[in-house]
C-alpha positions in Angstrom: -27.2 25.3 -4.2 -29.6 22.2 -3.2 -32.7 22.6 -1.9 -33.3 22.3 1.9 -35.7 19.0 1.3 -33.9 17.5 -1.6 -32.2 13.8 -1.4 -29.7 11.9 -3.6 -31.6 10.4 -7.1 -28.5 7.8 -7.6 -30.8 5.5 -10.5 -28.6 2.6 -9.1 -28.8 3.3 -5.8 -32.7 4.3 -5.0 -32.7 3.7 -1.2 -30.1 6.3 -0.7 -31.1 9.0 1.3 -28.1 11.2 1.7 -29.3 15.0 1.3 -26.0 16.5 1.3 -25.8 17.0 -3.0 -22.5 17.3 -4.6 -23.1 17.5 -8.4 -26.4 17.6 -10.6 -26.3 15.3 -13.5 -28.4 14.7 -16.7 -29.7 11.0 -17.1 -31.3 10.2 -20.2 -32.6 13.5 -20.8 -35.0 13.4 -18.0 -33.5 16.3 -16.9 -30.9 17.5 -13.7 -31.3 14.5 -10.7 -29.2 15.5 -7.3 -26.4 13.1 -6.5 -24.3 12.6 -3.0 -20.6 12.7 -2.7 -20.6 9.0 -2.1 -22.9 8.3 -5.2 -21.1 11.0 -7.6 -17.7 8.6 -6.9 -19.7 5.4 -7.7 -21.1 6.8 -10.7 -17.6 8.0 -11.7 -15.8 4.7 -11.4 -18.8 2.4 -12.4 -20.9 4.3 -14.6 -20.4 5.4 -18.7 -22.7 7.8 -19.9 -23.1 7.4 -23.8 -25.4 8.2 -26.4 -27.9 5.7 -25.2 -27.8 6.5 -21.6 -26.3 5.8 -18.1 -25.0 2.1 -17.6 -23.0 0.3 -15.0 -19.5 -0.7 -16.5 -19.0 -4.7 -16.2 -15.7 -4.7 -14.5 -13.5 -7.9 -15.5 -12.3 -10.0 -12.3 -8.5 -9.6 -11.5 -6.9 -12.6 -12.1 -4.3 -12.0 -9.4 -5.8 -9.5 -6.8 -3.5 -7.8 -4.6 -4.0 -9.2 -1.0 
């Protein structure tokens, strides 16, 4: 359960200040950070953790985007 005065640690999104935590998660073995909702499902879709870390996922442009 969070603690009443903790806030969302996203490492790619420091000004966020949501303090309603949905997951803990391990980054670079600096130990558990809090992450929101809203964070935890930008991490999930843009993120890959690997033996070297957290990093953003370069996402390829769609050549024909759905409009």
């Amino acid at each position: 359960m969070p603690a009443q005065n903790e806030r969302c640690l996203n490492p790619f999104k420091p000004k966020c200040r949501n303090t309603e935590i949905a997951v803990y998660v391990e980054v670079n073995g600096s130990g558990k950070i809090p992450v929101c909702r809203e964070c935890w499902e930008f991490l999930a879709e843009n993120a890959v953790w690997d033996e070297n870390g957290i990093r953003l996922i370069e996402h390829e442009p769609l050549k024909n985007p759905v409009k």
